[in-house]
N, C-alpha and C positions, 0 to 999 in steps of 0.2 A: 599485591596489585589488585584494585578493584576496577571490574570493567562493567557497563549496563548496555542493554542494548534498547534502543526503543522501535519499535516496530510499528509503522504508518500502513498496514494494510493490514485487513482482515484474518485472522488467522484463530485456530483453534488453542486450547490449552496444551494439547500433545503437540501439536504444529507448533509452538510459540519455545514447549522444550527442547524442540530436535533444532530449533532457530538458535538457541543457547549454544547447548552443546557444537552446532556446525561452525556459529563464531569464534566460541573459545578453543575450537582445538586450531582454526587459521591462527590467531592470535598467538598460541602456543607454538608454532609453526614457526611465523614468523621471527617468535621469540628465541627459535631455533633448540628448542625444548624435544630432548631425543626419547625420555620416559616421562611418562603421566598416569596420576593415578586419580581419573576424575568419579565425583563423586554428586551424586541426583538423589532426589526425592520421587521421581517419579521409573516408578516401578518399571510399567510396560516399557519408559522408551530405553532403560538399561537391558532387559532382559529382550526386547527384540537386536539389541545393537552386539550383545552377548550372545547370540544366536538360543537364547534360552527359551524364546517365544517367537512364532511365527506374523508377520507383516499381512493383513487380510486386507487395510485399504490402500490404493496402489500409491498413496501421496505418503502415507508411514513409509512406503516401502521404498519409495524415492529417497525419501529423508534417511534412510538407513543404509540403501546403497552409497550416499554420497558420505556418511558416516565412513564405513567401509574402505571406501577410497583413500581418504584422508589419515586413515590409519598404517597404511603403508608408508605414510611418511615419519614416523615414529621406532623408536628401537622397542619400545616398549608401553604398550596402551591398555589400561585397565580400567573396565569402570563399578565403580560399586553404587551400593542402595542403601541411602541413609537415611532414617526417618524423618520426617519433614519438621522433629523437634530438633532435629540436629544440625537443620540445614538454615539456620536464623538468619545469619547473612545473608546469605544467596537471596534469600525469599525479601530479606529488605529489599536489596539491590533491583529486585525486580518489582515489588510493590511502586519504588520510587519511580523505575521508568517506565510501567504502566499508566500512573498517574500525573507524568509530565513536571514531579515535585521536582524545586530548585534540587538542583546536582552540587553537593560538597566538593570541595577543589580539587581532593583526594580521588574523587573518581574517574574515570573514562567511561566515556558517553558516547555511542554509535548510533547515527540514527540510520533505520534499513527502509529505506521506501517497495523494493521489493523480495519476495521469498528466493533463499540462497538455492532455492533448487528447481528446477524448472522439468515439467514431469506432463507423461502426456500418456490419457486415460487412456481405456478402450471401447471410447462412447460413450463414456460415462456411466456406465452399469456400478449398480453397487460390490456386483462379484469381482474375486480375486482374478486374476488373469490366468488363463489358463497355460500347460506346460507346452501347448503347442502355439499361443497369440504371441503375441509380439509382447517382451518386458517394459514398463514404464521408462521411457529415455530418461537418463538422469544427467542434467546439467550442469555444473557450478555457474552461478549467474553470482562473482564479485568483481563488479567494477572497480573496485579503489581498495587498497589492502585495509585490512580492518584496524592496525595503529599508524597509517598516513596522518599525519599534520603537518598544515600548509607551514612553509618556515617563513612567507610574508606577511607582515602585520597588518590586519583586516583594513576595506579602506574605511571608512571614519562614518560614514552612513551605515557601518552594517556593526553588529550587537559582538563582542570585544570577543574572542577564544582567549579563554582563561589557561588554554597553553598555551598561549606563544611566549609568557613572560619565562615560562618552566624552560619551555625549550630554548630560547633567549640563555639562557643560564647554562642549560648544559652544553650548545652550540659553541658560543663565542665566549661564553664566563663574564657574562654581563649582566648588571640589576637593572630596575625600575629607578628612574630616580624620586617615589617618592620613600621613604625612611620604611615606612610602615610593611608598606608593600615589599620593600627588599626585602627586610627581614622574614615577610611570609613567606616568600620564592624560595630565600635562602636555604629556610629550615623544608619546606617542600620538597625541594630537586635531591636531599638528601635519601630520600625514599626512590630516587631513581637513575634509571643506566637505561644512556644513551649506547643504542648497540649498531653498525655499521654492516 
């Protein structure tokens, strides 16, 4: 299963990884996935998540506590560091929805208007917080689970969800009727499970 996330608000290169990782482990969740064995290219944000490296700016450390959290719902969470020649796909998947390129049929596409963590400084200073201030509040801000799709077909003024014909399929066990198209649904929804 290939998922991309695109992200509408400003955000760093570390900020944009722990963005990753925070949707794929919902995603895995939801998928009701109990061991995981995720795997990153970027160094710091596995070895802060691994407690291997310490959290100095409080929005890393947001992003790592809400990490944390979500690991409790797992029997079994592991994350390793693979080198960024290893990680070809991943780095496609994100090149494309960086750049807004057309999405192949085969992917799932989230778009995130805002950051899944909601964190609040301590004045904005650039130092770490101290063991007596108060810890960065950490929030989950997900409105709408990350594989929701609408099961009504878009109305006619708005640009087509190239799932509905999938889910169409695995729903009710129904094609498109034009030849072509069923045949792509067909051989598509064979790559997927509809799970309740």
């Amino acid at each position: 299963m290939r998922y991309a996330i695109r992200l509408h608000f400003p955000a760093s290169n570390n900020a944009a990884e722990y963005e990753a990782l925070v949707n794929g482990l919902h995603i895995a969740i939801e998928l009701r996935i109990k061991r995981l064995d995720v795997r990153g290219d970027s160094r710091l944000i596995i070895d802060q998540v691994m407690k291997e490296s310490s959290c100095h700016d409080p929005k890393m450390d947001a992003f790592c506590k809400a990490v944390r959290c979500l690991e409790e719902k797992f029997d079994g969470l592991e994350l390793n560091h693979v080198l960024r020649k290893y990680n070809e796909a991943a780095d496609a998947l994100a090149k494309m929805a960086s750049e807004r390129a057309t999405v192949p049929p085969d992917v799932f596409v989230s778009d995130l208007y805002n950051p899944s963590i909601d964190y609040k400084d301590d004045g904005g200073s650039d130092q770490p917080p101290s063991d007596s201030g108060p810890d960065p509040e950490v929030s989950m801000v997900h409105e709408q689970e990350a594989m929701d799709i609408e099961s009504e077909r878009p109305a006619p003024d708005d640009s087509p969800d190239w799932r509905y014909p999938l889910l169409q399929r695995l729903v009710n066990d129904t094609l498109p009727s034009d030849q072509a198209e069923a045949r792509l649904v067909a051989r598509c929804t064979k790559s997927f499970l509809l799970l309740d």
